[in-house]
Structures are given as C-alpha cells and as structure tokens.
N, C-alpha and C positions, 0 to 999 in steps of 0.2 A: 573312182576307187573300186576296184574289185572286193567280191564279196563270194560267200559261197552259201550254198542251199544244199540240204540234204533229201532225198526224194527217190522213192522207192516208184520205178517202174517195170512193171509187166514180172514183180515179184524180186526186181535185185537193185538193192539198194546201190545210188548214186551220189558220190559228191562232189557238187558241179560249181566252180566256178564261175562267177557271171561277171565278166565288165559295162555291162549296163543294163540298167535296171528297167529298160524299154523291151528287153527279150521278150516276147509270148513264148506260153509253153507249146504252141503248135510251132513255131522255129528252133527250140529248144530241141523234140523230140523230132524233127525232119536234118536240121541244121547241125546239132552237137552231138546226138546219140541214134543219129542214119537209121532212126523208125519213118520210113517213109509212104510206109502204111497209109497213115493219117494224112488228109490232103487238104492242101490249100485250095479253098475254091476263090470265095466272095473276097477273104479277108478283114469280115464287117460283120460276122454272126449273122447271115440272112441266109447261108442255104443250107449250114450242117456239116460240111463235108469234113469239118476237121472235130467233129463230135468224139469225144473220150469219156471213158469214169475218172473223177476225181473224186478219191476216200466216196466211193459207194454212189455219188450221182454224175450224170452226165452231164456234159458243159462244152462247149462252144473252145476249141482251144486258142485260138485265133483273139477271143476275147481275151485272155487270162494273164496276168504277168507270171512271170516264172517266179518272180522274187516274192512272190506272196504264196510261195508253195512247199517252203519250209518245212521239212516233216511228216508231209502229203504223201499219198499213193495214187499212182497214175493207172490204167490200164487202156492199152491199146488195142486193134485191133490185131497186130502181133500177138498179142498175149492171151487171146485168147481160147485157142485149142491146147488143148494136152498133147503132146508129142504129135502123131499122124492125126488123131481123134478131134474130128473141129467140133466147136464148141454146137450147142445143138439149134443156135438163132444161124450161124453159120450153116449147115446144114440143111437148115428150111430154105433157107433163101438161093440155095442151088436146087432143090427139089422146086421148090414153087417157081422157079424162074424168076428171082426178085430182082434181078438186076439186067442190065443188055452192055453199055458200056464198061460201066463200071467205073465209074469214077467216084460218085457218092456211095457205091456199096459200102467202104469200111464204115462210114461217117451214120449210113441208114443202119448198118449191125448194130453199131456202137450203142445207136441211141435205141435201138429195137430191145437190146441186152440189158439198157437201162430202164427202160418203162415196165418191162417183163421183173424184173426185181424188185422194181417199185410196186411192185401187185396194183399196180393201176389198169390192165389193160382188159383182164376178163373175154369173154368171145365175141363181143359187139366190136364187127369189120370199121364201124362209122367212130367208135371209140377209139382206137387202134390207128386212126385217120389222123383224129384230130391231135392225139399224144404225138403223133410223128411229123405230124404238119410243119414241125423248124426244119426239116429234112428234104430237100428239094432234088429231085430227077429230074432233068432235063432229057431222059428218052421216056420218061413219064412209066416206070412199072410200077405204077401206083398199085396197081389192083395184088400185081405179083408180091407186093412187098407185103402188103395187107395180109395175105394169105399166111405171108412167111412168119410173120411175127403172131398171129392167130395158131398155127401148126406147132412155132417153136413153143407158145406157153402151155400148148397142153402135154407137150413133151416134159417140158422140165414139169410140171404140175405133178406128171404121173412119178416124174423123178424121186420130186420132194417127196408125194404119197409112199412110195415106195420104202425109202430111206427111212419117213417118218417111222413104217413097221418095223423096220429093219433096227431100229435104235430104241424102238419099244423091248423090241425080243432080246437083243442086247442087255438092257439094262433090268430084266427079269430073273 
C-alpha cells in the first residue's frame, strides 16, 4: 500500500510517494530524486560513504528508512555550497588535498560539516581522527582530511566570530 512522506532536501520541500516501506534514504535520494552525490559504498553503515545531515546530525543513509523521515530535513553534499561559493569544509578539503579518488569525499565532507557543527572537534588532529573514524578512504588521505577539517573549523570559527560582532553592532 503506497504512502507518502513529506521531506525537505538540500532546502525544497518534497512529497514523495513510497511503495514500500524497505526504501533507505540513501536510494530515495540516488534512486528517486537523481542526488547522486551521495554514494553507496558498504551498504552496511561500515565505511561512510553515504554520510548526510538529517535535521542537524549526520547519519549513515544506507541505514535509515525513508519512511521514518516524515517531516525531516535532509542535506546533501549537493546542497552544500551557495551558488559557485562551496561551502568552506569543501574548500579545505581541495586546498589540503583531502581526497585522490574521490569516491568517499562527499560522505567524509558530509560528516566533516557534521562534527564541525557539533563543536566537537576543537584543533586536536588525533580528535578530528577519531570523530571521522566511521569514514573510511581506501586511498587512505587520512592525514589530508585531518588537515581539511582542522583548517575548515577555524574558518568557519573566525565566521561565526565575525558575525557574532557583526549582530552585536546590529542590534546596538
């Protein structure tokens, strides 16, 4: 019996029919709505590669039923730059050289964007390791990635600093 879910990805809302209720959201968004950004690696939540936000944490999508996402916000690695302007974990990770294939890069941004939000990662390289550790390279740019997500938080860090004054003087 078909059913439908309503679900806001990469900022525009969708209402998506489902005829079975086995759908994951990582075939949802490769399969129904040709984000194919996000990639199937494992299939089993063991290497990352299909890492997204959902409403504000990162998550495994490959895990997730789509039918329990009702109302939910997705974001992808599509959705994350402003028009030409990539987002600045994007960024890093072209500058530091965080990637060689590229096959886990969306999936290592994703969850790089996610830990950096989480104000979990601070400037400890060996912290930064272990938060990304669900995120698996197989051409191994460990070290690159490490840098990238180190470089992207004091980016955004100086952002929020920034803004913070900027909304101080604003509301003066």
């Amino acid at each position: 019996m078909p059913f439908s879910i309503s679900l806001t990805v990469n900022g525009q809302p969708n209402s998506i029919a489902l005829d079975d209720p086995r759908v994951t959201l990582l075939d949802l968004l490769r399969e129904r709505l040709h984000l194919t950004g996000t990639k199937k690696g494992c299939d089993r939540g063991q290497c990352g590669a299909c890492t997204v936000i959902l409403d504000g944490r990162r998550i495994n999508a490959c895990l997730t039923l789509a039918a329990t996402l009702d109302g939910s916000t997705v974001t992808t690695i599509e959705g994350l730059a402003e028009g030409t302007e990539l987002h600045p974990v994007q960024a890093a990770f072209i500058a530091c050289d965080g990637l060689q294939c590229g096959y886990c890069t969306p999936g290592q941004i994703m969850s790089a964007v996610g830990l950096l939000s989480e104000g979990h990662a601070g400037n400890d390289p060996e912290r930064v390791r272990e938060l990304m550790s669900g995120n698996i390279c197989r051409c191994g740019a460990y070290q690159g990635i490490t840098q990238a997500v180190l470089e992207a938080g004091q980016i955004l860090s100086q952002n929020n600093t920034a803004q913070s004054r900027e909304n101080g003087r604003n509301a003066a």
